[in-house]
C-alpha positions in Angstrom: 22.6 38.9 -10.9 23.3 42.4 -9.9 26.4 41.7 -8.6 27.9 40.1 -11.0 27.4 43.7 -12.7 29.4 44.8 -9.9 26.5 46.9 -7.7 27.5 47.1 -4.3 25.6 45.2 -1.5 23.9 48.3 0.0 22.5 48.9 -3.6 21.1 45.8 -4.0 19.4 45.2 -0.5 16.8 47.6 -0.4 12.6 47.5 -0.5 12.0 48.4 -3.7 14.1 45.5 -5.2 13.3 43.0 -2.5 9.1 44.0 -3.8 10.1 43.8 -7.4 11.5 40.9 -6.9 8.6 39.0 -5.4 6.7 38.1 -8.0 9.4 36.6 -10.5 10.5 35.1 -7.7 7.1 33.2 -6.9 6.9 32.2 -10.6 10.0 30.4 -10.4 8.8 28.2 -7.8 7.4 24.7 -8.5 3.6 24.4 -9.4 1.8 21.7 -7.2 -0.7 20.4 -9.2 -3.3 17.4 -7.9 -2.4 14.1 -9.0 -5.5 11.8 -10.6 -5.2 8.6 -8.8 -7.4 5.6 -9.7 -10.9 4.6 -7.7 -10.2 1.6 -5.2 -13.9 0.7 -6.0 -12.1 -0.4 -9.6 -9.7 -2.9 -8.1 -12.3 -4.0 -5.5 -14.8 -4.8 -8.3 -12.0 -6.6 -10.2 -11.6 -8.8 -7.2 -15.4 -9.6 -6.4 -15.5 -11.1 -10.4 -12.4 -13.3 -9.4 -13.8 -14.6 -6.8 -17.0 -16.8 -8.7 -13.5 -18.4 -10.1 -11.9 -18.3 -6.3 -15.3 -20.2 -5.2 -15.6 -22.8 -7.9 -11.6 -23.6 -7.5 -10.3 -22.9 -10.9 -7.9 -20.3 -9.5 -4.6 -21.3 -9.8 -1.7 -21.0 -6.7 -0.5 -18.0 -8.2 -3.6 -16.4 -8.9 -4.7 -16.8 -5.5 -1.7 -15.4 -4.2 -1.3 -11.9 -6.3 -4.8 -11.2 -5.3 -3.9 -12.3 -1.5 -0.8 -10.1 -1.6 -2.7 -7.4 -3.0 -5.8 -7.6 -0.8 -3.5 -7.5 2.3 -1.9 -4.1 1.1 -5.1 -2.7 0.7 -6.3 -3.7 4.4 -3.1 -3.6 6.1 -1.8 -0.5 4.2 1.4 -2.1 4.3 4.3 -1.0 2.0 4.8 -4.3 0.0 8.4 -3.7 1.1 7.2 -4.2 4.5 4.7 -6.9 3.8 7.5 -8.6 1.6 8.9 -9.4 4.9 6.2 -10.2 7.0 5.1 -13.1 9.1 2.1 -14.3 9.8 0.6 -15.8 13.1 -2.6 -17.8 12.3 -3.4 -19.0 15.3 -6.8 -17.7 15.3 -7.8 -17.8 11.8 -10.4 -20.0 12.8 -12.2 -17.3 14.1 -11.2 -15.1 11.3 -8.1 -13.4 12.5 -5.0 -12.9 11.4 -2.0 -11.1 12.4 0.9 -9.9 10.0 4.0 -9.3 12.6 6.7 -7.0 10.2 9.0 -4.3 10.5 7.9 -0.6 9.7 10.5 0.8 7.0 9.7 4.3 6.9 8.5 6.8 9.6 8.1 5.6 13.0 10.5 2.2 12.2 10.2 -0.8 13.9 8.2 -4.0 14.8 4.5 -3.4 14.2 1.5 -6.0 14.5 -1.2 -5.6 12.0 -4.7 -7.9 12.6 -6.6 -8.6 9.7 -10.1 -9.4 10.7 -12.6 -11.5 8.4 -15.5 -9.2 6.9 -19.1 -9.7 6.2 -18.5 -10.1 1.7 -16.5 -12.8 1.7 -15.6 -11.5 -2.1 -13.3 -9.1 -0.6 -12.6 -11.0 2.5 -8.9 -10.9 2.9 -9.3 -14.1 5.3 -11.2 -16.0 2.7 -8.8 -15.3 0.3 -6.0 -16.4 2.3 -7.5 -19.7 3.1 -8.6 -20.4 -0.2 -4.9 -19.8 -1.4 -3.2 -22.0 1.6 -5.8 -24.6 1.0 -4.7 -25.2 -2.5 -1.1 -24.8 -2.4 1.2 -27.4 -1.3 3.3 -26.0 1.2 1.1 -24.7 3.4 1.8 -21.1 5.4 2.8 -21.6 9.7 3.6 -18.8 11.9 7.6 -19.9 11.5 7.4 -18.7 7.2 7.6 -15.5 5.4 4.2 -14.9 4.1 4.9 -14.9 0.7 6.6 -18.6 -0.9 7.2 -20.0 -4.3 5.6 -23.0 -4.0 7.8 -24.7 -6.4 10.8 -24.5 -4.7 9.7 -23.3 -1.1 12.0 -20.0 -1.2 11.0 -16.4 -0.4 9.9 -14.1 -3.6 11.6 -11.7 -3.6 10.3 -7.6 -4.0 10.6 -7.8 -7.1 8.7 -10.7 -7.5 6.0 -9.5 -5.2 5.7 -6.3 -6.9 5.2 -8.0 -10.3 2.4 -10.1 -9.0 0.5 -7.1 -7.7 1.7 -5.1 -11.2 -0.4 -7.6 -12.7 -4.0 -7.6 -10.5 -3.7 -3.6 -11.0 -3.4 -4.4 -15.2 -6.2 -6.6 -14.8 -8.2 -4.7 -13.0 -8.1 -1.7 -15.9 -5.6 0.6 -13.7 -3.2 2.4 -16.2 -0.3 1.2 -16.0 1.7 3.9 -15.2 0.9 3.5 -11.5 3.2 2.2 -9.6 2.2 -0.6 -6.6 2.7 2.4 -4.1 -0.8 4.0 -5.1 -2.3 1.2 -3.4 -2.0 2.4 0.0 -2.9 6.2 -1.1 -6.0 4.9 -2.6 -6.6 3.5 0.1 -6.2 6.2 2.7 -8.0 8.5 0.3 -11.0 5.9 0.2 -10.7 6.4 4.5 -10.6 10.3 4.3 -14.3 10.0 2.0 -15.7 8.1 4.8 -16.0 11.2 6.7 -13.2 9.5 9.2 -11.1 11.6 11.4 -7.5 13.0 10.9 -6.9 11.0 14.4 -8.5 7.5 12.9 -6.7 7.7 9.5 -3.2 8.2 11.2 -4.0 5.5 13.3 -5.0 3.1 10.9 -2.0 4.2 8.7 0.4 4.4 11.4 1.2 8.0 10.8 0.7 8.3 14.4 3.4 7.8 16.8 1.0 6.4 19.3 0.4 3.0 18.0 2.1 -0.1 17.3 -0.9 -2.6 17.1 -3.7 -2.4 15.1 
């Protein structure tokens, strides 16, 4: 500003200005303001009720396998980009394992192996959930398929597809719409951080760390 008006540097540069200037300065800069982000206990609850209907088999395919792509982003913490593309090896689901082999997108990129183990309340059980949906539809899931199939026609869904299935769990479960599928996974990291976990857990378990591949 001043030299447009045709001040000469030395004029310009000096304390007083460089003080005064300070505080407009700091106004200018952007606010950060804390964002309001919905409870995971809502979509979790949302789930348990679904599951009576899960249990009793009126489900259909594809409402077994929005909740089974949403379940797996809130265990995994997965982008759905990355578990759009991912693979499963079920070799041990049996004993209530399974592994979801993808490629990291952001961060630290590459391959990454994510197990899945089965837990005590089956209502959230991601492995229950998984079997319940692969039981029921007609092409069933091997370690050679993209996780996510229209069973129609056998193809992959695409993102967009996937994100529309998970869209609709969220509307569902009474989340406001104008949260987008990414929230998931900073729900879900939030729900870690108010378990009194460690810095040094949550960036394992979110792969923030560089030190881990496999979880």
């Amino acid at each position: 500003m001043f030299e447009l008006m045709g001040r000469e540097e030395k004029e310009i540069r000096n304390k007083v200005i460089e003080q005064r200037m300070l505080r407009p300065v700091a106004y200018t800069r952007k606010v950060i303001r804390e964002v309001t982000i919905w409870k995971m206990e809502q979509l979790l609850d949302y789930i348990v009720k679904l599951s009576g209907q899960r249990d009793e088999e009126s489900l259909t395919v594809n409402g077994l396998r929005r909740v089974v792509i949403t379940i797996f982003m809130v265990y995994s913490v997965l982008r759905l980009s990355e578990l759009q593309i991912a693979i499963p090896n079920i070799r041990q689901i049996e004993q209530g394992i399974i592994i979801i082999c993808t490629n990291l997108l952001k961060g630290k990129r590459g391959r990454v192996e994510v197990t899945l183990k089965r837990v005590s309340n089956k209502a959230v059980c991601p492995i229950t959930w998984f079997q319940a949906w692969n039981e029921k539809s007609k092409t069933k899931i091997t370690d050679k398929d993209l996780l996510w199939r229209n069973s129609q026609n056998k193809r992959a869904l695409t993102p967009e597809e996937c994100s529309k299935e998970v869209h609709i769990v969220l509307s569902n479960a009474g989340i406001d719409k104008k949260f987008s599928v990414t929230t998931i996974r900073k729900v879900a990291i939030s729900a870690m951080q108010n378990k009194d976990k460690t810095k040094i857990e949550i960036d394992r378990w979110s792969r923030h760390s560089e030190s881990v591949d496999t979880m």
